[in-house]
Structures are given as C-alpha cells and as structure tokens.
C-alpha positions in Angstrom: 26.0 121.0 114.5 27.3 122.7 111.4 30.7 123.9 113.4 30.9 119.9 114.2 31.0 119.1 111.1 33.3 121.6 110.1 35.3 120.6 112.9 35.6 116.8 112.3 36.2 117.3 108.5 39.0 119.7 108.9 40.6 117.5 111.8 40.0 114.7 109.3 41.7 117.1 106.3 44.8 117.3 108.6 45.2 113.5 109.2 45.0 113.0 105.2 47.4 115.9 104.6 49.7 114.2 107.8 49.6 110.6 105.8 50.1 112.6 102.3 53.3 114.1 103.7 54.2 110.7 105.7 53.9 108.8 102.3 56.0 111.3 100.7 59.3 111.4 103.2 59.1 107.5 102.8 59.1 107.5 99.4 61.3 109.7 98.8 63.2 108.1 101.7 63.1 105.1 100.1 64.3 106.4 96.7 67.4 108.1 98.3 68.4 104.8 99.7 68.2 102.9 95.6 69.5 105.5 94.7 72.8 105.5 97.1 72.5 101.4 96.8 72.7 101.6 93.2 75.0 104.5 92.2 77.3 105.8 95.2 77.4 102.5 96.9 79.7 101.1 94.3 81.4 104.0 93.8 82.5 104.1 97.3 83.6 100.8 97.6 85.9 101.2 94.4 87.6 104.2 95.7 88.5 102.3 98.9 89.6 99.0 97.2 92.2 100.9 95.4 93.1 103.0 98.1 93.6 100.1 100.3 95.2 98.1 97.6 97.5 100.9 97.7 98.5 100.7 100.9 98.7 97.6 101.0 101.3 97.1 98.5 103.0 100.0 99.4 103.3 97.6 103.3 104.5 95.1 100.6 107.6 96.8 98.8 108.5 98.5 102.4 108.2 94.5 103.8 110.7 93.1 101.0 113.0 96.0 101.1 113.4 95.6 104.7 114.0 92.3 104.3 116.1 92.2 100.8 118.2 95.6 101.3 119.5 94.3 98.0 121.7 92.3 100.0 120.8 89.0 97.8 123.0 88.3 95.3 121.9 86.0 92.6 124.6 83.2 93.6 123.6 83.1 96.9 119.8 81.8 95.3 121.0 80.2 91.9 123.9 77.9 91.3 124.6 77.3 87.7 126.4 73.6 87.1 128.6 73.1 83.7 130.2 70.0 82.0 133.9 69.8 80.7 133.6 71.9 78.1 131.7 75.2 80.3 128.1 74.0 78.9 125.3 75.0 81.2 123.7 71.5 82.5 121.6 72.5 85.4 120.2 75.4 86.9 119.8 74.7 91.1 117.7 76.3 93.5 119.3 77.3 97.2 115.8 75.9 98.5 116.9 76.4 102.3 117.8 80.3 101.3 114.6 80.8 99.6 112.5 79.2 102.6 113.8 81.7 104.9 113.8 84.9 102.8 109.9 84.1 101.7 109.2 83.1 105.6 110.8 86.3 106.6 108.6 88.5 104.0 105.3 86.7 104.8 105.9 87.9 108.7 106.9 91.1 107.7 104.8 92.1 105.4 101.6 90.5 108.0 103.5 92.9 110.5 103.3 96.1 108.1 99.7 95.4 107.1 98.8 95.6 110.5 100.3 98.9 111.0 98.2 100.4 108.5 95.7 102.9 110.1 92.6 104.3 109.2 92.9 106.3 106.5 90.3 109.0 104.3 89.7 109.2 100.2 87.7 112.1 98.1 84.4 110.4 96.7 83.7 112.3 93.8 80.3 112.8 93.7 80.1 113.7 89.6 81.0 109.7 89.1 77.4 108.6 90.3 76.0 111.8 89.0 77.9 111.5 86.0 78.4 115.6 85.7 81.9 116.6 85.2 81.5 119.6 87.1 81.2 117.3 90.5 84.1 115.2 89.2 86.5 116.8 91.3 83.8 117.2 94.5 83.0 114.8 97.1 83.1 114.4 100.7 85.9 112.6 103.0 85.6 108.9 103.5 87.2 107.4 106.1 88.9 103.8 105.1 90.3 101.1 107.7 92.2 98.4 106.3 92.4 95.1 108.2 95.1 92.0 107.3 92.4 88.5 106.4 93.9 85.1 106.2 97.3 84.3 105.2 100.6 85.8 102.9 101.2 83.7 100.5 105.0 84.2 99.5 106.2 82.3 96.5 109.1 82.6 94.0 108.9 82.8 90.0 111.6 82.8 87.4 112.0 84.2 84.0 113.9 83.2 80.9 114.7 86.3 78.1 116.5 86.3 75.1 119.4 88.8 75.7 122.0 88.7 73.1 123.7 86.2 70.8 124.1 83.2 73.0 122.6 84.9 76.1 120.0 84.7 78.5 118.7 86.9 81.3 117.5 85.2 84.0 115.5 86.9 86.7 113.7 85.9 90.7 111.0 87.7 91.6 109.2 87.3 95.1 105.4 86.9 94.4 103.7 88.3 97.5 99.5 87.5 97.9 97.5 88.4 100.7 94.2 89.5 101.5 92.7 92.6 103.2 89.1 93.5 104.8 88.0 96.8 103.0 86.1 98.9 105.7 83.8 101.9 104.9 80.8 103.1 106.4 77.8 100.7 106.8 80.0 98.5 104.8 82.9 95.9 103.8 84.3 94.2 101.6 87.4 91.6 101.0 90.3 92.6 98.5 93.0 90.6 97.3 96.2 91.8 96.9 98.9 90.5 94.5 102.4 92.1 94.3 105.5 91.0 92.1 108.8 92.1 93.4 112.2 92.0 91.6 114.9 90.1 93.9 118.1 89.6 91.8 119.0 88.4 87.8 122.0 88.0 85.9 123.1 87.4 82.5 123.9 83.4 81.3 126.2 83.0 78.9 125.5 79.7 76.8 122.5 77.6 76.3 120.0 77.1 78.9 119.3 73.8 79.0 115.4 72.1 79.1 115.8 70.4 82.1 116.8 72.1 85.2 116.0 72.0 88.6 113.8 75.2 89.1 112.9 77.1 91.8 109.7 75.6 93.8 106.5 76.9 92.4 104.4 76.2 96.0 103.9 78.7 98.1 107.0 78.1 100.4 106.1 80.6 103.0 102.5 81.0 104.7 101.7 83.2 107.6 98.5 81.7 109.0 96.2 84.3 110.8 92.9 83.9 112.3 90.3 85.2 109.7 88.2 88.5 110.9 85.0 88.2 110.5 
C-alpha cells in the first residue's frame, strides 16, 4: 500500500513539475514575443523603410536621368514674352512638352521600381537593447520592395533673388509614388517623395505678378493595380 502511495504521489510530483515547466516556456514564450512586438518590431521596420526608400529614389533619379539626359533646355519648357521696351510680361508654360516628359518619367520610373529585387539590411540589435556595444551587431534581414498605386509626376517652379535686377528661375520634376515595405512576418506601406532639378536660367528684368505658370496638377499618373 505504502509503495502505492509513493508511487501515485511521485507520478503526481512529475505532472506538477511537467505543468511548472509548461507554464514557464509559455511565459517566457510569451514575454519574448512583447518583447520583439514592442522593441525589435519597430526597429525592423525603420531600417527597411529607409532602405527601401533608398532604393526607391535611387529607381527615381536613374528614371529622370534616363529620360532628361540633360537634353531639356529651359526654352524648350519656358517661353518668356516682352513688350516694346524688353519688359518681361508673361512667363508661358510648353504644357504639351511638359505632359510628355512627366508621362514618360511616371512609366519609367513604375518600370525601375519594379526591377528592384529583394534586398538584405544589418538590424542592429543594441537599438532595442539600447547597449552601444550591440550597435554595430545584428543579423541579416532580407527586404522586398514592391511598386503600390500610382506615380504621381508633377512640375514646380521657383522664383530667387539673384542679383540687381535678376531672378533665377528654376523646374523641378516632383516625382510621388508609393512602395509595399516587406520583411518577415510583416509589411508596411511607404511613400516616397523625390524632387529633381530639370533646367533654370537667369531673368534679367522684373518678373512680373501675373504669369501663366506651369500646371500645379499632377499631369502624369501611371495607374497600377494596388497589391494587397
């Protein structure tokens, strides 16, 4: 009877210690996975929105130089008209010219974001830590990068002082697009917004109020089905 009962309880000792060490792995399960969600989790995700905001725009500048070559002169996009006596009276926009150069950038640069391939980033493990002697430590994360949406391509123009009686004027191409973000057990959406020089020139006289300025809608969308 006694070596029953010394039975039973010890069998019984070895379920308790079984549930002890059960409770303990999810615990401590449970506490890695806060832990990960709270601290590494974001720090992940930041390292691969700036390295895929990086490549993105780096798509970008390739997209307008392809495009651009620094073939467009600022004559071709501006025409400047003058009264009798050489005074500045309007500034016009070569509207048609502008349509195509932002259509042909939009379908570039959706062409070049689509080329982008997986690529891999150092998580540094001492920024959830916060030790400095893991800053430079961390293991390899893989990063995909996946065009969302549309590319918005617009045009904007700029008025500064540059001497007595002059005034630079410069174009830029203002490229915005958006990219899907993909990590391990994760995603995220990133938008991208790049400003890109295209010509500018120097305008002797004074510019007048009133002008006819370049068009500040979006004048060339590439429209993509969004991924989910």
């Amino acid at each position: 009877m006694k070596k029953l009962l010394k039975a039973h309880k010890k069998k019984k000792n070895k379920k308790v210690l079984t549930a002890i060490i059960l409770i303990l792995i999810f615990s401590m399960s449970l506490g890695s996975f806060i832990f990960v969600d709270r601290k590494i989790k974001p720090v992940v995700q930041a390292i691969a929105e700036s390295k895929a905001q990086e490549l993105a725009n780096r798509s970008i500048n390739k997209s307008v130089g392809e495009i651009l070559k620094g073939k467009i002169k600022y004559e071709e996009l501006i025409s400047l008209k003058t009264d009798v006596d050489g005074n500045i009276t309007m500034i016009q926009a070569n509207t048609i010219l502008m349509n195509k150069i932002a259509s042909d950038v939009a379908i570039e640069v959706q062409q070049q974001l689509k080329q982008i391939k997986t690529t891999s980033a150092n998580v540094p493990l001492g920024t959830a830590f916060k030790s400095s002697i893991l800053a430079k430590y961390g293991p390899k994360l893989k990063i995909g990068v996946q065009p969302v949406g549309i590319v918005n391509v617009d045009f904007k123009t700029e008025f500064d002082s540059s001497g007595i009686n002059q005034t630079r004027h410069r174009i830029y191409l203002i490229i915005k697009t958006k990219v899907r973000v993909i990590i391990p057990f994760t995603s995220s959406y990133k938008e991208v917004l790049s400003q890109m020089p295209v010509c500018e020139t120097i305008v002797v006289g004074k510019v007048p109020q009133n002008y006819v300025s370049i068009p500040k809608e979006e004048v060339g969308n590439i429209v993509e089905p969004t991924i989910d």
